[in-house]
KOLSEVEX-807059 format. One record per residue (C-alpha): z, y, x; residue in one letter. Coordinates in steps of 0.05 Angstrom, whole numbers, padded with zeros to 5 digits, always signed. Layout:
BEGIN
ZYXA ...
//
This chain:
BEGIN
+00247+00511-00293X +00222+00441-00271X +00251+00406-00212X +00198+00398-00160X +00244+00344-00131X +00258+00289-00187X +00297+00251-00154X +00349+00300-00122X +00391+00337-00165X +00406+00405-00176X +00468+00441-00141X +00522+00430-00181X +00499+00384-00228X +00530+00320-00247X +00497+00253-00234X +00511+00181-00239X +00457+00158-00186X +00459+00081-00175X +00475+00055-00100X +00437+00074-00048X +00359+00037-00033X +00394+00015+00031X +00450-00020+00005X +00403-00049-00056X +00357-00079+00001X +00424-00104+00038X +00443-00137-00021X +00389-00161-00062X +00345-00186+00000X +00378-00182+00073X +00435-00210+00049X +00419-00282+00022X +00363-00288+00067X +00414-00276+00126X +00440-00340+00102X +00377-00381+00095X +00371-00371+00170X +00439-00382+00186X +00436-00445+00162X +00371-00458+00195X +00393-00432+00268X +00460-00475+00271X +00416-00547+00271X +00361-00509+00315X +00410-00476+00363X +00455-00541+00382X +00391-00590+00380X +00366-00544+00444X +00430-00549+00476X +00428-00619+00472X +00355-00624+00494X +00371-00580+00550X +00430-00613+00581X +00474-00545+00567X +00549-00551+00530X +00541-00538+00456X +00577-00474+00450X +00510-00444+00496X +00466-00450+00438X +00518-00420+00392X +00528-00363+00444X +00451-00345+00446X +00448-00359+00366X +00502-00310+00366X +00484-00258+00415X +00407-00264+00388X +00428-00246+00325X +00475-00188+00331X +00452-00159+00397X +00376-00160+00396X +00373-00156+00326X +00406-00093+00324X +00356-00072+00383X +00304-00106+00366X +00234-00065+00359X +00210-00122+00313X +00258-00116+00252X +00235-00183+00215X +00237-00225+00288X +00301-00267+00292X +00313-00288+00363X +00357-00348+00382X +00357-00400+00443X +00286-00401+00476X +00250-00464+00442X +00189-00445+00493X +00238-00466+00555X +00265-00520+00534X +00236-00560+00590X +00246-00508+00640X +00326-00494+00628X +00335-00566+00635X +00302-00576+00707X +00346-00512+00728X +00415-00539+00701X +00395-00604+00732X +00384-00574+00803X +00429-00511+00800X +00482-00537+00743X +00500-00499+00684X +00535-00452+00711X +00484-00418+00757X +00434-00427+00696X +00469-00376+00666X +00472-00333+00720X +00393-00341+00731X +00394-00325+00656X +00433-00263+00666X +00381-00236+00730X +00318-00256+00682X +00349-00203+00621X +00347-00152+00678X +00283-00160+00695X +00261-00164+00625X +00294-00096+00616X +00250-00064+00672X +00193-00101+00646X +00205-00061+00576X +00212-00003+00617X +00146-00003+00643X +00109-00006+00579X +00075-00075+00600X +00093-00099+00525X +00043-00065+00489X -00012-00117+00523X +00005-00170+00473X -00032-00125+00418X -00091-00133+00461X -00085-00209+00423X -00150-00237+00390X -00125-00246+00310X -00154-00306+00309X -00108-00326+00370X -00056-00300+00334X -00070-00339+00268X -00086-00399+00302X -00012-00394+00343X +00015-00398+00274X -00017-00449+00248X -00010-00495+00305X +00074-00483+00306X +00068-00488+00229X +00031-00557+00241X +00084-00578+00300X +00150-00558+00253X +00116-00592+00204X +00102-00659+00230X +00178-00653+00273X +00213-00634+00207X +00173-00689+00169X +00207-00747+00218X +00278-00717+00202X +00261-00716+00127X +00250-00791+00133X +00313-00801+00172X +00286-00806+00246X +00307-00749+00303X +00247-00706+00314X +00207-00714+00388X +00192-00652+00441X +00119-00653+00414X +00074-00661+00356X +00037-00733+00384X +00105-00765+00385X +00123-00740+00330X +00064-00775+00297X +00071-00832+00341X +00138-00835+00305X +00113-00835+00228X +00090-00901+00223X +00158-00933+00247X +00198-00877+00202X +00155-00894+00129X +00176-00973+00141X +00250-00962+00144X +00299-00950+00093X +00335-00870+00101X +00341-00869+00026X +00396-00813+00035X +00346-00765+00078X +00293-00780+00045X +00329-00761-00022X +00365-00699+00003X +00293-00678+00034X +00249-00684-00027X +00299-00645-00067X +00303-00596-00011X +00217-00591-00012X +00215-00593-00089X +00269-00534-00101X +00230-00498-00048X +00155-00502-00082X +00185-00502-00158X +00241-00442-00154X +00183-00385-00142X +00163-00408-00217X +00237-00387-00241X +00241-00323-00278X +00272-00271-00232X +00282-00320-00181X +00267-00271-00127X +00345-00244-00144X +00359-00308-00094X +00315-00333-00043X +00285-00401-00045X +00308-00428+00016X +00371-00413-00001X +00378-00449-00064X +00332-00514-00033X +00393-00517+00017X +00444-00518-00044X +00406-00566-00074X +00395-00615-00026X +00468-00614-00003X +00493-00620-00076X +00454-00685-00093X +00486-00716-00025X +00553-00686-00038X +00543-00721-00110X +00516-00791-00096X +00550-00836-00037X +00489-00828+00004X +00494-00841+00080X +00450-00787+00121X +00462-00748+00180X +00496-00686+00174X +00504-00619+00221X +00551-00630+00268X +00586-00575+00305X +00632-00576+00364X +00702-00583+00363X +00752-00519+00394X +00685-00490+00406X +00713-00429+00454X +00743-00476+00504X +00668-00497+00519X +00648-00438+00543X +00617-00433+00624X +00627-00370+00650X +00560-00363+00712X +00558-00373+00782X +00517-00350+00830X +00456-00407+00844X +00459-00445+00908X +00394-00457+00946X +00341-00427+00972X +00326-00352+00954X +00261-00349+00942X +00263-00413+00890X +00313-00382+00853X +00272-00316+00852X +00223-00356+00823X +00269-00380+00769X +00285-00320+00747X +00215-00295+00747X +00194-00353+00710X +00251-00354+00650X +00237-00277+00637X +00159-00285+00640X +00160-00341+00591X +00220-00314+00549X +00186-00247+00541X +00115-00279+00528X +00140-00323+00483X +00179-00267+00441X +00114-00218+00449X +00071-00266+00418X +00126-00285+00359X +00131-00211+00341X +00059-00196+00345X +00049-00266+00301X +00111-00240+00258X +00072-00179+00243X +00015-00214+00207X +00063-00247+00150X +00101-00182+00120X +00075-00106+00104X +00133-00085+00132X +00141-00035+00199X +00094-00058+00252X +00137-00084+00318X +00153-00045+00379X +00141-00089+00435X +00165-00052+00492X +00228-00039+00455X +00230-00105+00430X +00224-00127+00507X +00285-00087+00522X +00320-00117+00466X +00304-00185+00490X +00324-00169+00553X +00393-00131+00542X +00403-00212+00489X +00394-00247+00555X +00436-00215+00595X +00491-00215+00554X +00479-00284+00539X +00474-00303+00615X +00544-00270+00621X +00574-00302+00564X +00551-00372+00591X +00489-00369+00542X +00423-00407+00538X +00353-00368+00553X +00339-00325+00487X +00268-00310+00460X +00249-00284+00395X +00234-00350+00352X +00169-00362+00297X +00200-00421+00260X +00268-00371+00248X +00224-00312+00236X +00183-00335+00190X +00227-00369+00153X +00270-00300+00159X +00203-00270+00117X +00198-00324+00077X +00272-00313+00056X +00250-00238+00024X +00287-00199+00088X +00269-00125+00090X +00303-00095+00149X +00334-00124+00208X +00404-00129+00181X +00386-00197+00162X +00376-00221+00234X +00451-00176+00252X +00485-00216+00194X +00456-00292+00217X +00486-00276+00283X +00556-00253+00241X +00544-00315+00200X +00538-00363+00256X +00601-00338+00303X +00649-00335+00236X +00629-00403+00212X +00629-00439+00271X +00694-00408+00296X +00729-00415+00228X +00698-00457+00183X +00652-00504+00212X +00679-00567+00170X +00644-00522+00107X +00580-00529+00142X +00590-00600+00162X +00579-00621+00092X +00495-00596+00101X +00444-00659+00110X +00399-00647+00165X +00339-00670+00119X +00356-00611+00080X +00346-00561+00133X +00287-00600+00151X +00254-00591+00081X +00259-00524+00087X +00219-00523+00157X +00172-00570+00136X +00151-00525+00080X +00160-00461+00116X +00107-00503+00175X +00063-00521+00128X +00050-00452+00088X +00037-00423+00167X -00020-00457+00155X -00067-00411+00119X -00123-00429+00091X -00151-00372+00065X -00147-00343+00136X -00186-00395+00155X -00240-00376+00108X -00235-00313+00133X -00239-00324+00208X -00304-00375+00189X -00337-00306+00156X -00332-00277+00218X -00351-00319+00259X -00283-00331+00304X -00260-00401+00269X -00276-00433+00328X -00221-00386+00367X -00181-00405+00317X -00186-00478+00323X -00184-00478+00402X -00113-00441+00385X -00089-00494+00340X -00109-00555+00381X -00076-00516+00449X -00012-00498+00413X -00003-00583+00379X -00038-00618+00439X +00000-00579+00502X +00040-00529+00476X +00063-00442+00444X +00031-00418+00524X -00010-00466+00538X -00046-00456+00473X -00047-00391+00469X -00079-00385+00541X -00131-00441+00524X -00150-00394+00455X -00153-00330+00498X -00201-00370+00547X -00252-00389+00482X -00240-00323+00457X -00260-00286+00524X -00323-00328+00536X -00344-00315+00461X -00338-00237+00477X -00363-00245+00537X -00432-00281+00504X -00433-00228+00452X -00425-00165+00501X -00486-00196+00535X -00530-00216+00481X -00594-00187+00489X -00659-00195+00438X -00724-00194+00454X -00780-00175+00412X -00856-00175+00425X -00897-00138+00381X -00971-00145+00404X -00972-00104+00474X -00904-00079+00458X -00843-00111+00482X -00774-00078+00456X -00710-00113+00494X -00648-00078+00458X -00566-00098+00490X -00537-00117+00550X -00591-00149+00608X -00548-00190+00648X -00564-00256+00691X -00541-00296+00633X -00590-00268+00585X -00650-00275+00646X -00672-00338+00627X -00694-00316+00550X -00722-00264+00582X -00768-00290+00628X -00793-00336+00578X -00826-00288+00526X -00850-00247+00581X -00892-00307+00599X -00921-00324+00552X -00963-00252+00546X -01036-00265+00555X -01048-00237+00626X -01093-00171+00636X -01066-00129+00574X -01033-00065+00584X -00974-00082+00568X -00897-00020+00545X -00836-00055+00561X -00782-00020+00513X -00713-00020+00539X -00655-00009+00501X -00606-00019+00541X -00537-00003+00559X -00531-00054+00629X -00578-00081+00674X -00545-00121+00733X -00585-00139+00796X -00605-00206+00771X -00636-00178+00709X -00674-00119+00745X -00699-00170+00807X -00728-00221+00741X -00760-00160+00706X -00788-00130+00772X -00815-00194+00793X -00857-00209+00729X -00877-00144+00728X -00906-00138+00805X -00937-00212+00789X -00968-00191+00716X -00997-00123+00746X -01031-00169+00816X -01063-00217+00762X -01103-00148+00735X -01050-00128+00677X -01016-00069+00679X -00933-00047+00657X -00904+00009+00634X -00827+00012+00634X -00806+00054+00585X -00729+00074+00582X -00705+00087+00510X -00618+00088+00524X -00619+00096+00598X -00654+00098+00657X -00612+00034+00692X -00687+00006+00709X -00713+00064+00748X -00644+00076+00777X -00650+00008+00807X -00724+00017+00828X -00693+00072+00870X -00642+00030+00901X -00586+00073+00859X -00560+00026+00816X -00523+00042+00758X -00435+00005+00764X -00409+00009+00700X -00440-00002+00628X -00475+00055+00589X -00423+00078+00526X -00452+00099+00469X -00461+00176+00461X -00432+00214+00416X -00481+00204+00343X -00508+00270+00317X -00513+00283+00247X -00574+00323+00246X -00622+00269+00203X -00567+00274+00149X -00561+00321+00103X -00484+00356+00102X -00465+00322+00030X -00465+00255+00062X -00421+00273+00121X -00385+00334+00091X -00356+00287+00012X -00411+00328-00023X -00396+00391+00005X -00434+00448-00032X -00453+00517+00002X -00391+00564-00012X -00407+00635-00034X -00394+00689+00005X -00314+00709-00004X -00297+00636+00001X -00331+00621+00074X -00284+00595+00115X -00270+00521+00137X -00298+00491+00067X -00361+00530+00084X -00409+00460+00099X -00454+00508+00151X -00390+00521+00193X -00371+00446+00189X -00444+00438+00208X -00434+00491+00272X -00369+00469+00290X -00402+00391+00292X -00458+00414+00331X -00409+00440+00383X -00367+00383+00384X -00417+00325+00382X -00489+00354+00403X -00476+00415+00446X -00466+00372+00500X -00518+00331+00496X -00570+00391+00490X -00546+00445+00535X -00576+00410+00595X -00650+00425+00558X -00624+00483+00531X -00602+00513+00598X -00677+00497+00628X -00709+00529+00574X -00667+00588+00577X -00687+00602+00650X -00763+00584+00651X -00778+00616+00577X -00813+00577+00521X -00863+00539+00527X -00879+00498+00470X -00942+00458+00454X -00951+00466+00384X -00946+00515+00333X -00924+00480+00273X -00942+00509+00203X -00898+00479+00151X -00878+00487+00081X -00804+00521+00081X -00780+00462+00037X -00706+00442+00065X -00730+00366+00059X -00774+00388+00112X -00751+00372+00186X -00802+00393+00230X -00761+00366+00293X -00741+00297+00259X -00814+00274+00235X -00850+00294+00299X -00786+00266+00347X -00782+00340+00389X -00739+00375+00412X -00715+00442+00436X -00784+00476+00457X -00831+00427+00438X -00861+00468+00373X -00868+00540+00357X -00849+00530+00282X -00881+00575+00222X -00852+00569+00161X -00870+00596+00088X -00878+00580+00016X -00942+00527+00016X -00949+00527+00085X -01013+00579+00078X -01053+00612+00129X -01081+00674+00086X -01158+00692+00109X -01162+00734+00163X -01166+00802+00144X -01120+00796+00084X -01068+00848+00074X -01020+00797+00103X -01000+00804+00169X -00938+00764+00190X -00976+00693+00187X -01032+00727+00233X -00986+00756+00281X -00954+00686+00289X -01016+00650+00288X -01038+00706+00350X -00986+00698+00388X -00974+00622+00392X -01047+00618+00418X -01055+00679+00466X -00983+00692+00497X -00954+00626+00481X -01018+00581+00493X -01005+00524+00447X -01060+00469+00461X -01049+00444+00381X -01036+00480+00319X -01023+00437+00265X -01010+00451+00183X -00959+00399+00150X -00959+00393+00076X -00913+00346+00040X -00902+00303-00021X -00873+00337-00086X -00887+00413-00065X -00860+00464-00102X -00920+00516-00085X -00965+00469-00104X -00935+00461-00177X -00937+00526-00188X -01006+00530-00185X -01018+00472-00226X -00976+00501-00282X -00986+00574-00270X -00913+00591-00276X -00900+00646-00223X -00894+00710-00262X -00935+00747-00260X -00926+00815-00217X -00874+00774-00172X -00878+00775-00102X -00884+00693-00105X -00947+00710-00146X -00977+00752-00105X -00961+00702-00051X -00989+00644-00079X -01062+00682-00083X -01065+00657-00018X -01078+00594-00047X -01124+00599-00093X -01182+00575-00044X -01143+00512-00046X -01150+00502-00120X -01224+00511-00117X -01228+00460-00061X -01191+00405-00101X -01237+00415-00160X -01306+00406-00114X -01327+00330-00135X -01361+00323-00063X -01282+00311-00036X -01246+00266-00089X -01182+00260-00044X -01130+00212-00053X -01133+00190-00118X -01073+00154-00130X -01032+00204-00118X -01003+00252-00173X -01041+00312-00177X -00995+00366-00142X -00992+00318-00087X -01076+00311-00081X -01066+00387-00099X -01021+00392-00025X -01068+00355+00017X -01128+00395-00003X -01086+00455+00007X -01077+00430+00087X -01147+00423+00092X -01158+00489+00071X -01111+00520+00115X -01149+00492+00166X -01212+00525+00157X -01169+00588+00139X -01144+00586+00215X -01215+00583+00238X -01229+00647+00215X -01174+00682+00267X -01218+00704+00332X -01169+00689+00381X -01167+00615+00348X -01239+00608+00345X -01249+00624+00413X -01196+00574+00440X -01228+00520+00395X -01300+00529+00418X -01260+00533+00500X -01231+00464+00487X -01163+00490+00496X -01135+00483+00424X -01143+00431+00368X -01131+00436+00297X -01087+00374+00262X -01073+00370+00187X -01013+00329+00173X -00975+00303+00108X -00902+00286+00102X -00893+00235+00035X -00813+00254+00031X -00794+00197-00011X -00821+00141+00044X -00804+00190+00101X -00877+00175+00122X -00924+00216+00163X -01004+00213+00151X -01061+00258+00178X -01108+00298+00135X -01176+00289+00140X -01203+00360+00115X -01281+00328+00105X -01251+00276+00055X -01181+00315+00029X -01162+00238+00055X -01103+00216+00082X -01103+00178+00150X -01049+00131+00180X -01024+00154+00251X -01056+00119+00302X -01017+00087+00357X -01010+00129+00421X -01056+00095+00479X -01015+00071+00534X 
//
């Protein structure tokens, strides 16, 4: 007996199953990638301390706390959250007017509110986040790491922004940092050529740049900066205070370090998302997480944590699986700092800089790019980048959401207008913006025509109706005439009627009676009888009319159900199923009275037939249809049958299709050629229309209606493979195009 489970075995057996997937991932990919950001976070982590005016050991406390706490809560696995690069600027105006101390007790208060904020479910907004927003966030903090990291590469300490920065170039290529700029290029070179190493993906790149770059300092007497951590770092640690001042400013600090902190993570973890296949990111749990890291941290005497690109990506671009990466960075950073910082001492800052410039530049995709151009949203995209270098993460972020809003905004309004002779079809949204367009193709009709405005539309605001309205009323004074006719909705009429519609027409509900069930069923075929059930395509079809159409119809339906029929046509049709008597004439429920058989005949009155006659009899004295009309169509299987004679003989289709004989003679008489570029079953079919026609006028009660000027007789042909409708002529056996309607 097989095992249906391969993988497990079977009681009692003996196995020698390898280590579990978890601890292979742990090992092979969490695990030195732990490291690569380790080293990363220690320069990153003091260097905001420092910029911030805080003691060292805050940046280690959030580096530490970031790491172990929200990492192990974190609802964005791959996200590795540190001290907040995003308030940088803001931390240091509260420690210079509160002090540290009450920082960290402002700190504390923001976490809580972050919690709530998690709570609430607010975090799931950032997925509302334009991906070319998104993509263009990245690329603009790939462009600012890059051009910080290239200054520290070349020996200089890297500015606040990206214009310094490159203010700061010039100066930095015409001095002499041999040592960085040595331990750098290694660093950038083991980065781009270890990929190329068989099974190099056993160790990640970073990793072994990092190595590198250290080991050619540690090797040549080279004089470059190193890390540099502080000394007895516990005895640096600020336990808070409550803030002294006025409430409601420090109610506003706190408001404004857990609005930016959680924005700032939302929109990392969102931008996190689009650089692994891994589990998509939780954001209200990762807002809880963030704010659980900062309150901790606040308590501890912490900086302001926030989930961080330049370590998360790097964190990716390490090969990190799960989030045990981010727990062991934080593990990483408290052991060697505590115990073994001198180790870590011996690291070149232009190493860890390498890796950040490459990690920067690769943000920058350009195959994205080539994307976002296809689509049309590369200008989002650019507005992103420029925002995010020029001002700032928010600042550019808010500036792409601003182009990216007025783009959908132009879009969701677009309206086109087409005239076609005395036709004009305006199809989208009609809204003051699109009034102008408007009003100039509606101008330039010739005055005096009669003249159908189409509208397709799913909005008309007041501006658009009072434009419309006003051309019309001047057109129709100058001797023209209008007619408004509503295809989607009546939102003109409903303003004419001072009931304007408020909100914008959605789309109904598409039914799926024009297609035939093997396009929307995967090629469903008709089951027999013991299999019906749900693979049965005619109770798919049912079960789809009740979910999408019912709805629509039962209004009609209902009507006609309480006044009785009253249709307008009977309709005698060939019962081919390519045959839609509904979808070529565009009726509905009630419309026709339809008649169906083999070759759409009408045997002479008097034959031994007497369903077509009783039809025919009713439709025109209880019904009182004012048109009967006989529809033929292309490629009729009737109508080869007599060609080729092949219904047996004796057959009730044989004795049917004697019916038609009076047809055949027709298309022989030379006095009515027909349509001679048809195929000959085809000429064969419209001839056969025309004859039905004369057929009907041998029924009394139709006869009698005809010569009262209260029915008309209409031969029509349906060519199936140009879903085209033409009239018969029955003098010529002709076919006729369908004349416009008259306005």
């Amino acid at each position: 007996m097989n095992n249906p489970h391969p993988n497990r075995s079977h009681a009692g057996e003996h196995t020698t199953a390898g280590p579990p997937p978890r601890v292979v991932t742990l090992l092979r990919h969490d695990l030195p990638a732990s490291f690569v950001i380790f080293l990363i976070s220690i320069p990153i982590s003091l260097g905001i301390a420092v910029a911030t005016g805080a003691p060292l050991i805050a940046g280690i406390v959030s580096a530490v706390v970031g790491g172990v706490v929200v990492g192990a809560l974190s609802g964005a696995p791959l996200q590795v959250s540190g001290p907040a690069t995003g308030l940088v600027v803001i931390t240091a105006g509260l420690v210079a007017q509160y002090g540290w101390p009450a920082t960290a007790a402002i700190t504390l208060a923001a976490g809580l509110l972050q919690i709530a904020l998690g709570l609430t479910g607010i975090g799931k907004l950032a997925l509302s986040l334009s991906p070319a927003v998104v993509h263009g966030m990245l690329a603009g903090i790939g462009i600012s790491i890059a051009a910080g990291q290239l200054v520290v590469v070349l020996g200089g300490s890297a500015a606040s922004s990206v214009l310094a920065n490159l203010g700061r170039l010039p100066a930095e290529l015409g001095s002499t940092h041999i040592g960085s700029l040595v331990a750098g290029t290694v660093t950038v070179a083991a980065m781009l050529l270890w990929p190329r190493v068989p099974r190099s993906s056993l160790v990640p790149a970073p990793l072994v740049a990092v190595g590198a770059g250290t080991l050619v300092t540690v090797l040549l007497p080279l004089d470059l900066a190193r890390v540099s951590l502080p000394g007895h770092p516990l005895d640096q640690i600020v336990l808070p205070e409550m803030p002294r001042g006025s409430v409601a400013g420090v109610v506003a600090a706190v408001v404004t370090v857990a609005l930016v902190a959680s924005v700032e993570s939302l929109l990392s973890a969102v931008a996190v998302d689009k650089l692994h296949d891994g589990p998509r990111a939780k954001l209200d749990r990762e807002l809880i997480a963030q704010g659980t890291g900062n309150a901790i941290a606040g308590a501890l005497g912490g900086l302001p944590i926030s989930g961080g690109i330049a370590r998360s990506s790097t964190n990716v671009a390490a090969g990190a699986r799960t989030r045990n990466s981010a727990v062991l960075h934080g593990i990483w950073i408290a052991v060697f700092v505590i115990a073994l910082g001198s180790v870590l001492e011996h690291i070149p800052l232009a190493a860890l800089a390498g890796v950040l410039l490459v990690v920067g530049v690769r943000l920058v995709s350009v195959a994205r790019m080539r994307t976002l151009l296809r689509h049309r949203e590369f200008v989002v995209y650019l507005a992103t980048v420029l925002g995010v270098v020029v001002f700032g993460l928010l600042e550019g972020v808010v500036f792409g959401l601003a182009i990216a809003l007025l783009r959908a905004l132009v879009r969701l309004t677009h309206c086109s207008v087409r005239v076609d002779g005395d036709r004009v079809c305006v199809r989208g949204s009609l809204v003051f913006l699109g009034v102008g367009r408007l009003l100039r193709e509606l101008r330039r009709i010739p005055s005096g025509r009669e003249i159908v405005l189409e509208l397709h539309v799913d909005y008309l605001d007041h501006a658009s109706y009072e434009a419309i309205n006003d051309w019309r009323e001047g057109y129709e004074r100058l001797g023209g005439r209008v007619e408004v006719d509503e295809v989607h909705d009546t939102w003109y009429d409903r303003a004419h009627q001072g009931k304007p519609g408020r909100r914008k027409t959605l789309p109904g509900p598409l039914p799926r009676w024009f297609a035939p069930w093997s396009h929307w069923q995967g090629g469903a075929v008709v089951a027999l009888p013991a299999q019906r059930g749900e693979s049965d395509p005619m109770l798919k079809g049912m079960h789809e009319f009740e979910r999408r159409s019912a709805a629509l119809v039962r209004p009609f339906l209902a009507e006609l159900a309480a006044q009785g029929q009253r249709p307008q046509q009977l309709f005698i049709t060939c019962a081919d199923s390519r045959v839609v008597p509904n979808m070529i004439t565009t009726s509905g429920p009630g419309d026709l009275f339809c008649l169906r058989n083999i070759g759409n005949l009408v045997p002479s009155y008097g034959s031994d037939d007497r369903s077509v006659g009783a039809a025919v009899e009713f439709a025109v004295e209880s019904l009182g249809v004012t048109t009967i009309v006989v529809c033929g169509h292309s490629d009729c299987g009737a109508m080869k049958a007599l060609v080729k004679g092949s219904a047996t003989r004796g057959s009730h289709l044989h004795t049917w299709l004697r019916n038609a004989e009076p047809s055949l003679i027709r298309f022989h008489e030379p006095s009515a050629p027909g349509c001679a570029d048809l195929p000959i079953t085809d000429r064969l079919a419209v001839a056969n229309v025309a004859q039905q026609l004369d057929n009907l006028l041998g029924y009394p009660s139709v006869r009698e209606a005809i010569a009262s000027g209260s029915v008309s007789l209409v031969g029509m042909y349906f060519d199936i493979s140009q879903a085209r409708v033409y009239l018969v002529n029955p003098d010529r056996n002709a076919l006729e195009p369908v004349p416009a309607p008259a306005h």
